[in-house]
C-alpha positions as CSV (number, residue, x, y, z in Angstrom):
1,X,0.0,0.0,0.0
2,X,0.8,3.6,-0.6
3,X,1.1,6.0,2.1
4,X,-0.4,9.4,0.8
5,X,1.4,12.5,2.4
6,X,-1.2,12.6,5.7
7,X,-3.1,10.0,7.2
8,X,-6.2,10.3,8.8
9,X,-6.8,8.3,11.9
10,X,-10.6,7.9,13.0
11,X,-10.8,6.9,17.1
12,X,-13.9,6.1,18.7
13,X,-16.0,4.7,21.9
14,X,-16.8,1.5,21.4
15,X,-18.3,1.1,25.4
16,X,-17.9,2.5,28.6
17,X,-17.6,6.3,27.4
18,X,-20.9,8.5,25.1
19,X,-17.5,10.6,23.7
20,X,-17.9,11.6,20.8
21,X,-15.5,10.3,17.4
22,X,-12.0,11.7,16.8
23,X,-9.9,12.5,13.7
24,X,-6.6,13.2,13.7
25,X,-4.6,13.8,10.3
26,X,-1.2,12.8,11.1
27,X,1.9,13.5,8.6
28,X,4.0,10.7,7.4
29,X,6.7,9.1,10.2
30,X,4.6,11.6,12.8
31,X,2.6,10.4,16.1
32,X,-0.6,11.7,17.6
33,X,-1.7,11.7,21.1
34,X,-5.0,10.6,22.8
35,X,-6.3,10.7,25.9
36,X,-9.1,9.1,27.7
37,X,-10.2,9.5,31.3
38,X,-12.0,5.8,32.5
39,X,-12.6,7.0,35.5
40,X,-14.2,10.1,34.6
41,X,-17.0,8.1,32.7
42,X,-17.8,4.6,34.7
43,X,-15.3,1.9,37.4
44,X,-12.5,2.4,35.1
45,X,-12.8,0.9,31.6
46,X,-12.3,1.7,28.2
47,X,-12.9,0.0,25.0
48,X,-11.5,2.4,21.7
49,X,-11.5,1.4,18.4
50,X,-8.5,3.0,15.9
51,X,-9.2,3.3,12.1
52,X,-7.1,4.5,9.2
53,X,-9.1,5.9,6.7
54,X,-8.9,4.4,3.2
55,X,-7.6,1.1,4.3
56,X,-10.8,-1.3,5.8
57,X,-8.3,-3.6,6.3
58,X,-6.2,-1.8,9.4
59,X,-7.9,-1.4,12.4
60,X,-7.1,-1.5,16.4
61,X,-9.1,-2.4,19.2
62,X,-7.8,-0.7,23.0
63,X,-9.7,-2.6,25.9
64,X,-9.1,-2.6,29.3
65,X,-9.4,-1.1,32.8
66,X,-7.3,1.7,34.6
67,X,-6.7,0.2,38.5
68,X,-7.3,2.5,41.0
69,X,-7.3,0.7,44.5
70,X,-10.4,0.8,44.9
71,X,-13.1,-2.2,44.6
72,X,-14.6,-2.5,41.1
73,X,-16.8,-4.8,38.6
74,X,-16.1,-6.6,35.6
75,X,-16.7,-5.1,32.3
């Protein structure tokens, strides 16, 4: 595949979080930053999804739960 000049990456809540969808163009050989707060929304989990756009076939899938001390439930 042919990387154009910028690539678009699309994040997004799967569970756990009612944030909204994020795009971030990021140039060739550059890095973006994203944060998340689980313990803003719910006992600590998060569940993101990472797409590139124009290529179906790369994706990522981010679960799991931020420890805190404190008692918690599954997800």
């Amino acid at each position: 595949m042919v990387r154009r000049p910028d690539e678009r990456l699309d994040v997004s809540a799967n569970n756990y979080s009612s944030d909204r969808p994020h795009t971030y163009h990021v140039p060739a050989h550059g890095s973006t930053t994203h944060s998340v707060d689980p313990l803003q929304h719910g006992p600590g989990w998060y569940d993101l999804s990472v797409g590139l756009a124009g290529d179906a076939s790369w994706s990522r899938r981010y679960v799991g739960h931020l420890e805190n001390g404190e008692h918690s439930i599954t997800g």
